[in-house]
C-alpha positions as CSV (number, residue, x, y, z in Angstrom):
1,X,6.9,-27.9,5.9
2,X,7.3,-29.1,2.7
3,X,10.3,-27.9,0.5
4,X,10.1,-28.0,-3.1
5,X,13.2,-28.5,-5.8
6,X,13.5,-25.9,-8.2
7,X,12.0,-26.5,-11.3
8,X,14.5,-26.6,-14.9
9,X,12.5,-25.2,-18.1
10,X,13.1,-25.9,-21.7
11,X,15.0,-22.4,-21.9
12,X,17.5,-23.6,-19.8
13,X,16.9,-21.2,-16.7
14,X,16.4,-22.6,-13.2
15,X,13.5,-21.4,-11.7
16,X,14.1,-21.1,-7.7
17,X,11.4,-21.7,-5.1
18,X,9.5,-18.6,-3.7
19,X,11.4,-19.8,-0.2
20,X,14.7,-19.7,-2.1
21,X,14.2,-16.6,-3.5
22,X,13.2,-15.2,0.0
23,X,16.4,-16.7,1.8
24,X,18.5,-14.7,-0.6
25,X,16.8,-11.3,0.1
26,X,17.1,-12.2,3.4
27,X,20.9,-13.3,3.1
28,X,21.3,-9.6,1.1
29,X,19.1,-7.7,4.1
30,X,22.2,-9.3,6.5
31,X,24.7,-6.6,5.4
32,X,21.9,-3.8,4.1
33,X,22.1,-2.3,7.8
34,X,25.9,-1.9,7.5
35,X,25.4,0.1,4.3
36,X,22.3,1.7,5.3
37,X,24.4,5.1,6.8
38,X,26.9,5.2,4.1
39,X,23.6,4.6,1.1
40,X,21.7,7.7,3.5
41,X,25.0,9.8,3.1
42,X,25.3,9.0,-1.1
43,X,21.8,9.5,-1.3
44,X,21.7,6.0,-3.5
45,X,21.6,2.8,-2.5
46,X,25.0,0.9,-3.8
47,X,26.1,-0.5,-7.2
48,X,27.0,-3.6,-4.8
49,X,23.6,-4.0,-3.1
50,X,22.0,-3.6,-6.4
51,X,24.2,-6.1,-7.9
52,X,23.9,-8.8,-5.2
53,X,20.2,-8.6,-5.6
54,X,20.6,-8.8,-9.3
55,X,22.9,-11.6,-9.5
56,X,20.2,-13.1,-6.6
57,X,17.8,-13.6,-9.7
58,X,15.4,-11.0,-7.8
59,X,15.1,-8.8,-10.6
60,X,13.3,-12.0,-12.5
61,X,10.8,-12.7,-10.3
62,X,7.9,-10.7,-12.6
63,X,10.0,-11.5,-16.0
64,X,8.8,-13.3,-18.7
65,X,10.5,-16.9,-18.7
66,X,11.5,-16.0,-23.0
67,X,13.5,-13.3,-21.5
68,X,15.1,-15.7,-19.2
69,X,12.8,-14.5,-16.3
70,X,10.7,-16.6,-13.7
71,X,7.1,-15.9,-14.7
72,X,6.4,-16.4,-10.7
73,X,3.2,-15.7,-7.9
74,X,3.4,-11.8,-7.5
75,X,3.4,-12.9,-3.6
76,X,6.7,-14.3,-4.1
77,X,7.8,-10.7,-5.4
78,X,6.2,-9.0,-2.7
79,X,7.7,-11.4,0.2
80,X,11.2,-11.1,-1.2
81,X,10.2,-7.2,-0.7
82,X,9.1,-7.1,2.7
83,X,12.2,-9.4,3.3
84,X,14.4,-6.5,2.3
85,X,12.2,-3.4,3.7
86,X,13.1,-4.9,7.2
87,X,16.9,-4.2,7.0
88,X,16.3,-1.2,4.6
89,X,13.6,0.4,3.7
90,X,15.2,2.6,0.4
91,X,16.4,-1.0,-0.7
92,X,12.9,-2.2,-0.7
93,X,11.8,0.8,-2.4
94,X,14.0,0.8,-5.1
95,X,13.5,-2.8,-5.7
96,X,9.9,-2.8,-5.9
97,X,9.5,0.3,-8.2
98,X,12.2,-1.2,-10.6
99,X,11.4,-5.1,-9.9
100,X,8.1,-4.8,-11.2
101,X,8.9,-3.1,-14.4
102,X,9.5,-6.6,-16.2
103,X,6.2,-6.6,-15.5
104,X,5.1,-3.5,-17.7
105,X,8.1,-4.2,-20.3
106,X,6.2,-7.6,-20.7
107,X,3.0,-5.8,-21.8
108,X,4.7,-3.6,-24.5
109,X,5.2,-4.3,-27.9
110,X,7.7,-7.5,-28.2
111,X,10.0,-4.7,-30.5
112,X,10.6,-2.5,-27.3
113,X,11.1,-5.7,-25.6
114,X,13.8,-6.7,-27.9
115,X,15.6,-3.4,-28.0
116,X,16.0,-3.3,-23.7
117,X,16.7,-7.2,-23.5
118,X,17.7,-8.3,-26.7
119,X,21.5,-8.4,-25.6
120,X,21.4,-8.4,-22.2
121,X,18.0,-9.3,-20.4
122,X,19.2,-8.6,-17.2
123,X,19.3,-4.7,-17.8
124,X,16.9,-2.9,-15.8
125,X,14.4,-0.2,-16.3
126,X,13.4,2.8,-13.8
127,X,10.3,5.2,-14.3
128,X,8.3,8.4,-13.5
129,X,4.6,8.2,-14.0
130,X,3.9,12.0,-13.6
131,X,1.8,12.7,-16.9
132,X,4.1,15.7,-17.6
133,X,5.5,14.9,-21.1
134,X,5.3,17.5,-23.7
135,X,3.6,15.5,-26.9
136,X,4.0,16.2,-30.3
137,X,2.8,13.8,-32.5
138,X,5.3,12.9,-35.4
139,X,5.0,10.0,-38.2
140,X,5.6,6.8,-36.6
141,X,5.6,7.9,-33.5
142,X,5.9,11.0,-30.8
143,X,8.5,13.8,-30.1
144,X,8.3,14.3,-26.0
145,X,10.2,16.6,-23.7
146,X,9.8,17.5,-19.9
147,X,10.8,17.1,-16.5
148,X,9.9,14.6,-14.6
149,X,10.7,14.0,-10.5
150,X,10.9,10.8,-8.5
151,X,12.6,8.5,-10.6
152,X,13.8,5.8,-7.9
153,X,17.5,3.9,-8.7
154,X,17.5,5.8,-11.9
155,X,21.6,5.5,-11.9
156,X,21.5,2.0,-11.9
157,X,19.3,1.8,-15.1
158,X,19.4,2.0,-18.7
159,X,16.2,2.8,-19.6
160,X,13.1,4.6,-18.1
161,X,9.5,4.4,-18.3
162,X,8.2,8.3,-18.6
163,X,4.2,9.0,-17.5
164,X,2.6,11.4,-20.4
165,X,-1.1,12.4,-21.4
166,X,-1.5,12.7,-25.5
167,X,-4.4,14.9,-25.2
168,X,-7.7,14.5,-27.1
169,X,-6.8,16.7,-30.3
170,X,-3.9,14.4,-30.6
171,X,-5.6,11.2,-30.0
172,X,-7.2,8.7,-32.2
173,X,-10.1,8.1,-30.0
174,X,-10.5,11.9,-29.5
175,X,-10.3,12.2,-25.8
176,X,-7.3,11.8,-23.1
177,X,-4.7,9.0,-23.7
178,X,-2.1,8.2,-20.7
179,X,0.5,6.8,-21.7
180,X,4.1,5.5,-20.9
181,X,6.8,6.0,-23.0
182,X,10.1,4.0,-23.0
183,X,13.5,5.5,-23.9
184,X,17.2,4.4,-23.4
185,X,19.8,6.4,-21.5
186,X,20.8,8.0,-24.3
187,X,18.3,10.2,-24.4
188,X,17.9,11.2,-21.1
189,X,19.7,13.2,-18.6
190,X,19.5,12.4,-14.6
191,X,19.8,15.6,-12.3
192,X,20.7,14.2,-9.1
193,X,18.6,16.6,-7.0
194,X,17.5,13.9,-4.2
195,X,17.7,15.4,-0.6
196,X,15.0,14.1,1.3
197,X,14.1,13.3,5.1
198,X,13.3,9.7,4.1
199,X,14.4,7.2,1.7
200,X,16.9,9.3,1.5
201,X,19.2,6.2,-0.5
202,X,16.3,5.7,-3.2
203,X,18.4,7.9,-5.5
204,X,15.0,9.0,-6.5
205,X,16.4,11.8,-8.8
206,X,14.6,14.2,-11.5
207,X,14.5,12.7,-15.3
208,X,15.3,16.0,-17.9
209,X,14.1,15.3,-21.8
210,X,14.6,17.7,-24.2
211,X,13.2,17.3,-28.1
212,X,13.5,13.2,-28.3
213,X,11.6,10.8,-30.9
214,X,9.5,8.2,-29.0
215,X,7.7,5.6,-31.9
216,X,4.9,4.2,-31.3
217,X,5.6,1.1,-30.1
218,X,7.6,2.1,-27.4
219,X,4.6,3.5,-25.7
220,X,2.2,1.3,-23.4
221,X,-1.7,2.6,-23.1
222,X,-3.2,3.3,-19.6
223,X,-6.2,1.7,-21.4
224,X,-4.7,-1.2,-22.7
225,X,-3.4,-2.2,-19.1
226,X,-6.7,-1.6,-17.3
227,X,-8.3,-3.8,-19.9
228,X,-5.5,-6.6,-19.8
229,X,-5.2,-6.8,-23.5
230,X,-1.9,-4.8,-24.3
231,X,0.7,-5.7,-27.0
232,X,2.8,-7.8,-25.3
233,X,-0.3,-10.5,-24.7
234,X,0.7,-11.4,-28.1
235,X,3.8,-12.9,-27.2
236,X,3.5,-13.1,-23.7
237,X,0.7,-15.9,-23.1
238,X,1.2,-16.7,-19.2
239,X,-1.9,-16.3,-17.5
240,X,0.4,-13.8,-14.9
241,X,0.4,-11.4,-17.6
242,X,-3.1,-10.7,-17.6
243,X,-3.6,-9.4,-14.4
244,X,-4.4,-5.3,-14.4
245,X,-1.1,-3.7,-14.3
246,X,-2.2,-1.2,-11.7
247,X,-2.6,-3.5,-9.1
248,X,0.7,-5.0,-9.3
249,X,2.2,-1.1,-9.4
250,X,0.5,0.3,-6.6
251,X,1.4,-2.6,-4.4
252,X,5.0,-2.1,-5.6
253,X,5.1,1.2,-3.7
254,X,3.2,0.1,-0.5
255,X,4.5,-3.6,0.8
256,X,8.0,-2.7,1.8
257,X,6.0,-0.6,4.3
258,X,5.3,-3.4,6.0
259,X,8.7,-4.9,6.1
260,X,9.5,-2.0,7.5
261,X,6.8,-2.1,10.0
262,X,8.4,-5.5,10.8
263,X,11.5,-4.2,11.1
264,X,11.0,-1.5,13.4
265,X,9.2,-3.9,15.6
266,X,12.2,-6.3,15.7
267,X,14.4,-3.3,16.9
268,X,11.9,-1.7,19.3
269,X,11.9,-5.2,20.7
270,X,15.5,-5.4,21.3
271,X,15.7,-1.7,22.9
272,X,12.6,-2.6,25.2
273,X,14.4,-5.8,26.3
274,X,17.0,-3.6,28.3
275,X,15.1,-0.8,28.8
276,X,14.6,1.2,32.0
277,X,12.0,4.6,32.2
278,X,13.3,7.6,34.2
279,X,10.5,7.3,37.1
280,X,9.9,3.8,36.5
281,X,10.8,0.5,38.8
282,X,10.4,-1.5,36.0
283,X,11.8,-2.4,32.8
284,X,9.6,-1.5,29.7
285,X,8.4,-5.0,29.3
286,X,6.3,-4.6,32.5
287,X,4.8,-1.5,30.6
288,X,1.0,-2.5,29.8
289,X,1.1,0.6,27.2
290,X,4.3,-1.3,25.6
291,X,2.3,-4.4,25.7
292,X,-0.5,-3.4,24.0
293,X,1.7,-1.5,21.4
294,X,3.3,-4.5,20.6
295,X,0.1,-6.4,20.7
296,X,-1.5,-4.4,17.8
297,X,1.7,-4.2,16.1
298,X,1.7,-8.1,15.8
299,X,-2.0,-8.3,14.9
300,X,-1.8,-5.6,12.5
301,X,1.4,-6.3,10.2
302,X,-0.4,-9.9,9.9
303,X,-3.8,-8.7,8.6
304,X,-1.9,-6.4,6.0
305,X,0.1,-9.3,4.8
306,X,-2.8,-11.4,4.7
307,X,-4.6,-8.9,2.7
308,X,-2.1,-8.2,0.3
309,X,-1.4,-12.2,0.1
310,X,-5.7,-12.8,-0.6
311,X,-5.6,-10.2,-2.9
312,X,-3.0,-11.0,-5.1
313,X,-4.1,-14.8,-4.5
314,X,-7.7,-13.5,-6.2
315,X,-6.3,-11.8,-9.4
316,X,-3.6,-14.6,-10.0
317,X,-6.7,-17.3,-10.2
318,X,-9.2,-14.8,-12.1
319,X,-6.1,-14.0,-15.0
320,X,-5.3,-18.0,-15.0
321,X,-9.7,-18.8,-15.2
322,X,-9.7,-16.2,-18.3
323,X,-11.8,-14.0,-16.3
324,X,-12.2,-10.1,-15.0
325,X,-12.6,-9.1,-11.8
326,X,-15.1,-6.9,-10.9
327,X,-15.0,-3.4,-11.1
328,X,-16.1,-3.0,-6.8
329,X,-13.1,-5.9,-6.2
330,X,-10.3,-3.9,-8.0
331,X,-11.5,-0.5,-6.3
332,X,-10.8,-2.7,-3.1
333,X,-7.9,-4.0,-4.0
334,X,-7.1,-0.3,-4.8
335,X,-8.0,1.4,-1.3
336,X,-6.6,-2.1,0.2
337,X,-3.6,-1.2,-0.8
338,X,-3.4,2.8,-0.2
339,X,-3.9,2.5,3.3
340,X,-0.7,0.4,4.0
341,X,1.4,3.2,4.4
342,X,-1.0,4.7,7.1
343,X,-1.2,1.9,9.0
344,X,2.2,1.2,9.0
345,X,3.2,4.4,10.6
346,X,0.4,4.3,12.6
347,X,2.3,1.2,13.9
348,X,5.9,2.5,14.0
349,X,4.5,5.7,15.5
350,X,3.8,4.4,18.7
351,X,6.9,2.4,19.1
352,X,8.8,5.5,18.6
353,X,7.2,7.5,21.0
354,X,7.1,4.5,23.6
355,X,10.6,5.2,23.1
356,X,10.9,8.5,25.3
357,X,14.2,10.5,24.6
358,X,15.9,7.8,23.2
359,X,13.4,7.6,20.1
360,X,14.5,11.1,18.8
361,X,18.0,9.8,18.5
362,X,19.1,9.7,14.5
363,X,21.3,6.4,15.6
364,X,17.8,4.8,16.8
365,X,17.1,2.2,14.1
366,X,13.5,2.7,14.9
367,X,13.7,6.4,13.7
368,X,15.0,5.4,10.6
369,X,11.4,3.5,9.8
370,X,9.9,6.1,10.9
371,X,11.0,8.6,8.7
372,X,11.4,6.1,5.7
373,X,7.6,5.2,6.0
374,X,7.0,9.3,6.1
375,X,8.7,9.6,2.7
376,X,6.8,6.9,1.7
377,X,3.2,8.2,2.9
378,X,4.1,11.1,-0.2
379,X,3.4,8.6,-2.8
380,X,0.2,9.4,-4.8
381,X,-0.4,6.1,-4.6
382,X,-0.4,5.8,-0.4
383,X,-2.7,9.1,-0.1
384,X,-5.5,7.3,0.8
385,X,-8.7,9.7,1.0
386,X,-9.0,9.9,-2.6
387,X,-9.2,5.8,-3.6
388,X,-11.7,5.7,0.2
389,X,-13.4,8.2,-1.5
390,X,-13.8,6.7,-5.1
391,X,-14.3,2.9,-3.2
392,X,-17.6,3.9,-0.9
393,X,-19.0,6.0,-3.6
394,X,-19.0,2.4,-5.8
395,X,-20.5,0.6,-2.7
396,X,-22.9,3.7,-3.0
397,X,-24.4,2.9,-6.6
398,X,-21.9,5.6,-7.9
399,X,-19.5,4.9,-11.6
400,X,-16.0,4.5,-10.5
401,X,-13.9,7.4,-11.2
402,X,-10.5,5.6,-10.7
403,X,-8.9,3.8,-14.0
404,X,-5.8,2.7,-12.7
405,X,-6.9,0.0,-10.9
């Protein structure tokens, strides 16, 4: 294997390797199981976790390289990811929803860029994309208010990214606008009202606005990021920066579930080593139901990775060729991407129940995947029917009903 030196830019910043960048997640994932019961119990994952992973350079991965950031493969992001999810799933979590939002940040106007990293660009940003925000429209701008759930590693942020439809009496181009809307923690409140069954340490708290001016160029289209041609373009000129922002999102909720899968199958593996059924001669690795388990365990975490690793491969060249993909690929890339989750805990599942009595167990690390990966599953975003739907009625002849792609 070859092993390249990291690369120095003008700005000064040294730019790790993706293998670099992975050997620190993984260094970080070394002590993630030792705070994994403690995070469960706070319901958040740490201030040191998050710290380490900060001061790892993880955070940068997706951030422009003017904002001191990396400008990197979004593979690389996604590895360090799944590197994490195998120690910790609610790690993972947090630190794709939050780790990609340089991402978005990079697509707003370069003002709201300057105001979150103007003195301090390694602040980070959370969000809630329910469309939920009360709009009023205001000169220069938008008064919003609302309620918004799910706001993962909010406490560890200083600004969030709030989902909101201006609707058509309100909008310039007279029908539905979706929008995001950025606002410091100053105008915010977090009501910590996270008690889950899974990724329980997400921290993934309700967001409470009451009455707060939002200008204009604080918000990001839905639009603009489907079409690749938002603000930030203007400043931000990397080819990474035009790929649809809704395919790097989605996957940001869906490939620590296959660290996880990982994970569990590393543990089950170590259980299954020592194991002996009640009513059994044999140890479990004489099972042929174990065998095949772990069989189509191995063959299916590497066809997801694969996927997601083609995928992102395919819309990294098309942004750096100047061109679109089609609408039938990103509908693809869409579904591909939904049904990660499923399979996932399809996966761990079995290994669970191959598990007897002992898989019940709340110490059983493999239970802890499995109920993580449950959590997950409640994304909108890992509910696949809808995008299977919307991805055979294209293959059809049908018009795609599914913008955020």
């Amino acid at each position: 294997m070859v092993v390249l030196m990291s690369v120095q830019y003008a700005s000064d910043v040294e730019v790790p390797t993706c293998d670099e960048l992975v050997a620190r997640a993984k260094e970080i994932a070394k002590v993630l199981k030792e705070r994994s019961y403690q995070a469960n119990e706070s319901r958040n994952v740490s201030d040191e976790t998050v710290r380490a992973m900060s001061e790892a350079g993880l955070f940068r991965i997706l951030q422009p390289k003017r904002w001191n950031g990396f400008e990197m493969h979004p593979n690389t992001f996604f590895k360090v990811q799944m590197a994490l999810a195998e120690a910790c799933m609610s790690t993972a979590w947090i630190y794709g929803v939050i780790g990609v939002h340089p991402y978005q940040l990079a697509l707003f106007d370069d003002r709201a860029q300057q105001e979150v990293w103007g003195d301090d660009d390694s602040v980070l940003v959370s969000s809630t994309y329910q469309p939920v925000a009360k709009i009023k429209l205001v000169e220069g701008g938008y008064r919003i208010s609302g309620r918004w759930s799910f706001s993962s590693g909010c406490t560890h942020c200083d600004w969030v990214l709030l989902g909101g439809m201006i609707p058509p009496d309100l909008s310039e181009a007279g029908a539905p606008d979706m929008r995001t809307f950025l606002l410091p923690r100053s105008d915010y409140q977090i009501i910590e009202n996270w008690d889950v069954l899974g990724l329980r340490a997400t921290g993934s708290n309700d967001i409470l606005v009451e009455d707060v001016f939002v200008p204009e160029y604080r918000t990001h289209k839905a639009l603009d990021g489907f079409l690749c041609q938002s603000p930030g373009n203007d400043v931000n000129k990397a080819p990474l920066y035009r790929i649809p922002w809704a395919q790097l999102f989605v996957r940001s909720v869906s490939t620590g579930a296959i660290g996880a899968a990982e994970g569990a199958l590393s543990e089950y593996l170590k259980i299954a080593a020592k194991r002996m059924p009640s009513f059994s001669e044999k140890g479990t690795v004489h099972d042929p139901i174990a065998q095949t388990i772990v069989a189509d365990a191995v063959v299916a975490i590497n066809e997801l990775k694969q996927t997601l690793f083609c995928n992102m491969n395919d819309l990294y060249d098309a942004a750096h060729e100047d061109r679109m993909l089609s609408i039938d690929d990103r509908v693809k890339y869409r579904y591909d991407s939904a049904v990660v989750v499923d399979r996932c805990l399809e996966i761990v599942t079995k290994l669970q129940h191959n598990l007897g009595g002992r898989g019940i167990y709340m110490n059983n690390p493999v239970a802890r995947y499995f109920l993580d990966l449950n959590a997950a599953r409640a994304h909108v975003a890992n509910t696949p029917s809808k995008f299977a739907y919307n991805l055979g009625a294209v293959r059809l002849g049908l018009d795609n009903q599914d913008f955020f792609i």
